[in-house]
C-alpha positions in Angstrom: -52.1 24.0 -44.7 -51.6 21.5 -41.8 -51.3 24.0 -38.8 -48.3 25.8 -40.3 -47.0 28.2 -37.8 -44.3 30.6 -37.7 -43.2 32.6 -34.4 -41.0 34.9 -35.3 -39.4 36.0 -31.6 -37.0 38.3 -30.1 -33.5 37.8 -29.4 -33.3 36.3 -25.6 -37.1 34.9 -25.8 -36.0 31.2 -25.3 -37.0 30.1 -29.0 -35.1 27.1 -28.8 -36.4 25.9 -25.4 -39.6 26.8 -26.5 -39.3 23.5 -29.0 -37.9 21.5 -26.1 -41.0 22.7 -24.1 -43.2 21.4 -26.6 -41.7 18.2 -27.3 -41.4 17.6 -23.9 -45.0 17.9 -23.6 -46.0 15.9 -26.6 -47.2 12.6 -26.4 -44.2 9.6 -25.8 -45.6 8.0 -28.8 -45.6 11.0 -31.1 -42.7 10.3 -33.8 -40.8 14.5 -34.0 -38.1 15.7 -35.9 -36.3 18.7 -35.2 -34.6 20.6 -38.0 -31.9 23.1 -37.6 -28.9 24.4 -40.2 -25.5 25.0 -37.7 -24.0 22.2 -36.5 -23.7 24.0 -32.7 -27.6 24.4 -33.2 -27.9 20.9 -34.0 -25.7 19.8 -30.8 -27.3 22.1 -28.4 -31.0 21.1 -29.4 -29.9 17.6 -28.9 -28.5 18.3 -25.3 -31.5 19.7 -24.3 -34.2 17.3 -25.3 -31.8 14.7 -23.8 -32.5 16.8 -20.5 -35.6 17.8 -21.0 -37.0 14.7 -23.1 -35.4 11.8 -22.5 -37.6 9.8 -22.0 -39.5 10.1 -25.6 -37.6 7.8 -27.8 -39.5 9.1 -30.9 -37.9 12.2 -31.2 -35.0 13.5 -34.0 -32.6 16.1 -34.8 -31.2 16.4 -38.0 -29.2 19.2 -40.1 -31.1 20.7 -42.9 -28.7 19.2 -45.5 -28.8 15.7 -44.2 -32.2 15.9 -44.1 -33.0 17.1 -47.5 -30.3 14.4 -49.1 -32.0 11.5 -46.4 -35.7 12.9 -47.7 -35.5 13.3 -51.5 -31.8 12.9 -52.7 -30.7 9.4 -51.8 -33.8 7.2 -52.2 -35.4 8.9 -54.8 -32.6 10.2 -57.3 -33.5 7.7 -60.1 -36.5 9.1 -60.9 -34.7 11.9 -62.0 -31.4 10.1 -63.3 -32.3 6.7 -63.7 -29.4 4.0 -62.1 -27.3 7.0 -60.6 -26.5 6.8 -56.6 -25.6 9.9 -54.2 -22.0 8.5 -52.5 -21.6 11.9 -50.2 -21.6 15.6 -50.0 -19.9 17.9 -52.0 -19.9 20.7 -49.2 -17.3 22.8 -51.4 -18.1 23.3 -55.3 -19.1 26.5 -57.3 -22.4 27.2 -58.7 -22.6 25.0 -62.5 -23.2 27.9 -64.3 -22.7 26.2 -67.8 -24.4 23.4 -66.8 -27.9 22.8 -68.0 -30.6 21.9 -65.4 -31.3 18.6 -66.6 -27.4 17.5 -66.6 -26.6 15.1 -64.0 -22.8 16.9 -63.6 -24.8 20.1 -62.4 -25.7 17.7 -59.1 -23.1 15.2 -58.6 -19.4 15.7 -58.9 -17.8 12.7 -60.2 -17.2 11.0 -57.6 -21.0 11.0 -57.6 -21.6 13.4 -54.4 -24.1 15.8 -54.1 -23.0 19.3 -54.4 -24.1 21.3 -51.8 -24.8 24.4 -54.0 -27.7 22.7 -56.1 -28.5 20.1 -53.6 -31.7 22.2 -52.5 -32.9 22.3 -56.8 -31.6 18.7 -56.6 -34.6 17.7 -54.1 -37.7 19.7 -55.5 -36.9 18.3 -59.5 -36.4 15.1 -58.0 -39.6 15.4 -55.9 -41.5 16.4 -59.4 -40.5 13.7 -61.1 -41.0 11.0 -58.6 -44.8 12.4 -58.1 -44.0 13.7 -54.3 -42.6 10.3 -53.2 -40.4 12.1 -50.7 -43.0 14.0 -48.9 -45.3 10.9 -48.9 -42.1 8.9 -47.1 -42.1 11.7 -44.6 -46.0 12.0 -44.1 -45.7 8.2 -42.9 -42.3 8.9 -40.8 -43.3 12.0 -38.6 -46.3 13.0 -37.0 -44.5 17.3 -36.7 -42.2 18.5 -37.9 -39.8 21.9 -36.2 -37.5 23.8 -37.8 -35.5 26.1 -35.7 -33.5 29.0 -36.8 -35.8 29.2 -39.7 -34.5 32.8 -41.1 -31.4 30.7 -42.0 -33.3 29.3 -45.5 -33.1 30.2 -48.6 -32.7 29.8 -52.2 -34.4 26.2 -53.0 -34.6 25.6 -49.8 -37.8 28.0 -49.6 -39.3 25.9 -52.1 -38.7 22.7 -50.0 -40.3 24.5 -47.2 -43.1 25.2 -49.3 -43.3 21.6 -50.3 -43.5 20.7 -46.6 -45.8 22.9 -45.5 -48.2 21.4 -48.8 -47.7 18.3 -46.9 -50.4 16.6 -43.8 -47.3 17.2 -41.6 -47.7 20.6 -39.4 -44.6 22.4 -39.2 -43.6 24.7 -36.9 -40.8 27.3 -37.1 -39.3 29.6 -34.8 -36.6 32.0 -35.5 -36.0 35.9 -35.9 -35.2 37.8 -39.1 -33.9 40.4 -37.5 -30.9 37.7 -36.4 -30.5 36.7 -40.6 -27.1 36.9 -41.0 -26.3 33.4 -41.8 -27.8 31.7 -45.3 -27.9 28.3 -46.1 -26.7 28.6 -49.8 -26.2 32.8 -50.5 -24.9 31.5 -53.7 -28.1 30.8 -54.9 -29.9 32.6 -57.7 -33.4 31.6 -56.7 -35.8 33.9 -54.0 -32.7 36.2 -54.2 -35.1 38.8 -53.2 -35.9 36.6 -49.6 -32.3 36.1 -48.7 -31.3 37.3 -45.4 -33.9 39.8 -43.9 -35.9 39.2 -47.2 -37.2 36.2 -45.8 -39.7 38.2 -43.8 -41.8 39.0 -46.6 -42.0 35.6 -47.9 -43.2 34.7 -44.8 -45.9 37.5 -45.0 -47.0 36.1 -48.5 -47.5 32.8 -47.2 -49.8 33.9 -44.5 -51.5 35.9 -47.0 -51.7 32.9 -49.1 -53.2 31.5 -45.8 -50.1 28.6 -45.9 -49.0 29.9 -42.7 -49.7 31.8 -39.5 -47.2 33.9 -38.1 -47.1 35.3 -34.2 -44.6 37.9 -32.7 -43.3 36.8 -29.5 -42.1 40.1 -28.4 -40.7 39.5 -24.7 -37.3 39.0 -23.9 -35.4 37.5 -20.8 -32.0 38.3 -21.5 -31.9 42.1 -22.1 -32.8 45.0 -20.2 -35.3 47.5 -21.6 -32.6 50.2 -22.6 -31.0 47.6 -24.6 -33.9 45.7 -25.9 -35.3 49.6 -27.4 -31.6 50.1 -28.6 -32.2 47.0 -30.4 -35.7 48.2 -31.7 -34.3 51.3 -33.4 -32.4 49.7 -35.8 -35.5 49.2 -37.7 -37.8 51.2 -39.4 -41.4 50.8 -38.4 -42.4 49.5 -41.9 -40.7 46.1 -41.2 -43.7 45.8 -38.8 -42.2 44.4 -35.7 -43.3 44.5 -32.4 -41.6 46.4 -29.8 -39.7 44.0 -27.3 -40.9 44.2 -24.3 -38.1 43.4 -21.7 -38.7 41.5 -18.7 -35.0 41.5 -17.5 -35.9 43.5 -13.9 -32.2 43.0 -12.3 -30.8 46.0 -11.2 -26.9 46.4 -11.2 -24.5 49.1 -10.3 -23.9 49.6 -14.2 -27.2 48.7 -16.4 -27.9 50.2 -19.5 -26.2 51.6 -22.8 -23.1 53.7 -22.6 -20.3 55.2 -24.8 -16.9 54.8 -24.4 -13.6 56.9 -25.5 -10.8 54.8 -27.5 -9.0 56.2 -24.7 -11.0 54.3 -21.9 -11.6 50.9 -23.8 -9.0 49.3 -21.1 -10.1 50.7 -18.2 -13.4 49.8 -18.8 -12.6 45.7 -19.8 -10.9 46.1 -16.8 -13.4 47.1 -14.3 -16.6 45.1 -16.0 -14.9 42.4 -18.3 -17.6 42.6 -20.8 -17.6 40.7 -24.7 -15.6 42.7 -26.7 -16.9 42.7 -30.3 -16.4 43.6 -33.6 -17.1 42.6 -37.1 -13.8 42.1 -38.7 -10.1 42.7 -37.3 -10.5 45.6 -39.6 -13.0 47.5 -37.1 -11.0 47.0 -34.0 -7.1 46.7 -35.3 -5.6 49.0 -32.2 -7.2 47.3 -30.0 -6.4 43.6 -31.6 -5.0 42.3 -28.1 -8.5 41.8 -26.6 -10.7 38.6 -26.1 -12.4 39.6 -29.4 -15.3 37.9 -31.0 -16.9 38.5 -34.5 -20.6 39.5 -34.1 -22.0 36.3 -35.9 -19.8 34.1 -33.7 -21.6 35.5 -31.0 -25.4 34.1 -32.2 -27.1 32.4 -29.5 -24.9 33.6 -26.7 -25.7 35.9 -23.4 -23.6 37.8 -21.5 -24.1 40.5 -18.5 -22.0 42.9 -20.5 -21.1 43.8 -24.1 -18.6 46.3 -25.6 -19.2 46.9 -29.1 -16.5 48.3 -32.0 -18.6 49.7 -34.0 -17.8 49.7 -38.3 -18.0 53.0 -40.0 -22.4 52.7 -40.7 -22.8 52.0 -37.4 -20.9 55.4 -36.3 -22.7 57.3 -38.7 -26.1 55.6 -37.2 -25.1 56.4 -34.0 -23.0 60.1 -34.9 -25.8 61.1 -37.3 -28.8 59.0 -37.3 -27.9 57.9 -40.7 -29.9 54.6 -41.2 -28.9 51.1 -41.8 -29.7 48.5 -44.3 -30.8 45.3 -43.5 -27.4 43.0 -43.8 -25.7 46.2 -41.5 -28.4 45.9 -39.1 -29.1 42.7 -38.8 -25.3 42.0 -37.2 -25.6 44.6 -35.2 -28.7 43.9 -33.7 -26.9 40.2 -32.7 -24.1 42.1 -31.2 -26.3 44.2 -28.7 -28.8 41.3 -28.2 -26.0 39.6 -26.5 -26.4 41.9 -23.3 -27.9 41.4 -20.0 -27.7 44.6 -18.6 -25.2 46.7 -20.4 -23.9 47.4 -23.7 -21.1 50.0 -24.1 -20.4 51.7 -27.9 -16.7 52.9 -28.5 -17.2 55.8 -30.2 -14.5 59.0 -29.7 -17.3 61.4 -31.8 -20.4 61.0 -30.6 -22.2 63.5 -32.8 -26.5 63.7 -32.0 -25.7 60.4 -30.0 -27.0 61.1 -26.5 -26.2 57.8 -24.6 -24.0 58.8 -21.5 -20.2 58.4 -21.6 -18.6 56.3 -19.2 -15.3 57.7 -17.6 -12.9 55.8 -15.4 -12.8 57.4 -11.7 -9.9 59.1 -11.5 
């Protein structure tokens, strides 16, 4: 353990510019990189470290799966399959089910690019065999390493993280498992149990195993407190997170969380033009003419207002108090997250739900 650190941080808690902060305030000299898996993460990190940190020329940003085919993959490949080359990225091919592990066709398709569904197994064998030639490359490349958005991993790629943090290299992650809803390979059969929310508890084992220190950064910026314990309460205690603690202290004429009637959805978009969204087309087909955007495509945004089309578990959450699994809550906690100062739920039967309706003036 080199000063492996995880914050695990609310939804509107400026994670991201939380890594710009800190490489803004390293040293010019000190050599970074900066790891993230969407490409919009990617382009927004680099925006702001041009802004923030332009003027240390020693700092990187790279995708997770460049990185892992720059780091182990493309140098060091022959130690595993000796004269064989990577040519690309295979971004599209199934998992090689029938293909043994030690078969260069379950890596490379054969127009000898890496596919992106073993890529991740790819790195660690190769990093076995070659007697940790990639991670000694690295140590002598970067003085830290950051890895944004780190709830994204898993599969393999939990085992490449575990290879880093074995490494003199500190690395620091920030991200929030109650935002997993994206994965970098879901197709993978390995830490199936740490996909999505499951990654918590990995994280907990490797701060047991004293690999890693975690901190809750509980405070948020963006959402006002009605919405921030909204947020909250789609989690049961045993998940052990901290209750966010909102320091959003504007005051509006409409702040908080309301319902709406089917009936009212247009009179409503009409007087606050919130973000309508929704989960599929599916969830919201009457009403198919809005602005509508999916909850994932939301991540990472902020808006004053939000109206939410609730699926069917969400009702019965709301209606009956009937609680959520992780990969039901974990979108729905992005969706309400979005909001400054109101969310609005359209819900027609609003059961034990006791959130306020909001009526049109007539």
């Amino acid at each position: 353990m080199a000063g492996n650190h995880l914050t695990l941080a609310v939804a509107g808690s400026r994670k991201t510019q939380g890594i710009v902060d800190e490489c803004a305030a390293a040293p010019v000299s000190e050599r970074i990189l900066v790891l993230t898996y969407t490409t919009v993460n990617q382009l927004e990190l680099r925006n702001r470290l041009a802004t923030f940190a332009g003027d240390h020329p020693y700092i990187e940003v790279n995708g997770w799966f460049s990185f892992v085919i720059s780091t182990f993959a493309r140098p060091f490949l022959p130690h595993a399959f000796g004269g064989q080359r990577v040519h690309g990225f295979d971004f599209g091919s199934p998992p090689q089910q029938y293909a043994k592990v030690d078969t260069l066709t379950r890596y490379l398709n054969s127009a000898g690019e890496v596919r992106k569904v073993h890529l991740p197994q790819l790195a660690v064998r190769i990093e076995d065999e070659s007697n940790g030639s990639g991670l000694r490359r690295l140590e002598r490349m970067y003085d830290r390493i950051y890895i944004d958005e780190v709830q994204d991993l898993c599969g393999y790629d939990l085992e490449i993280l575990k290879l880093l943090m074995a490494s003199s290299i500190p690395v620091k992650m920030v991200g929030d498992v109650r935002q997993a809803i994206l994965a970098t390979n879901e197709r993978e059969r390995k830490n199936k149990k740490f996909m999505y929310m499951g990654i918590w508890k990995w994280f907990q084992a490797e701060e047991a195993a004293k690999r890693l220190l975690i901190e809750q950064r509980s405070e948020t910026w963006r959402c006002r407190s009605e919405i921030a314990a909204l947020a909250d309460s789609l989690f049961s205690p045993e998940w052990g997170f901290d209750k966010t603690q909102s320091r959003n202290n504007l005051s509006t004429t409409h702040d908080g969380v309301f319902l709406i009637r089917s009936a009212d959805v247009d009179a409503y978009m009409a007087e606050f033009a919130p973000l309508p969204l929704r989960t599929s087309i599916a969830s919201a087909k009457r009403f198919a003419y809005l602005p509508m955007m999916n909850f994932g495509e939301a991540k990472g945004m902020g808006r004053e207002r939000v109206l939410i089309f609730p699926t069917g578990a969400i009702e019965k959450f709301l209606a009956k108090g009937t609680p959520l699994d992780d990969r039901q809550a974990a979108p729905f906690y992005v969706a309400i997250t979005r909001a400054e100062q109101s969310v609005a739920l359209v819900i027609d039967k609003p059961g034990i739900c006791t959130y306020p309706y909001w009526s049109p003036e007539k």
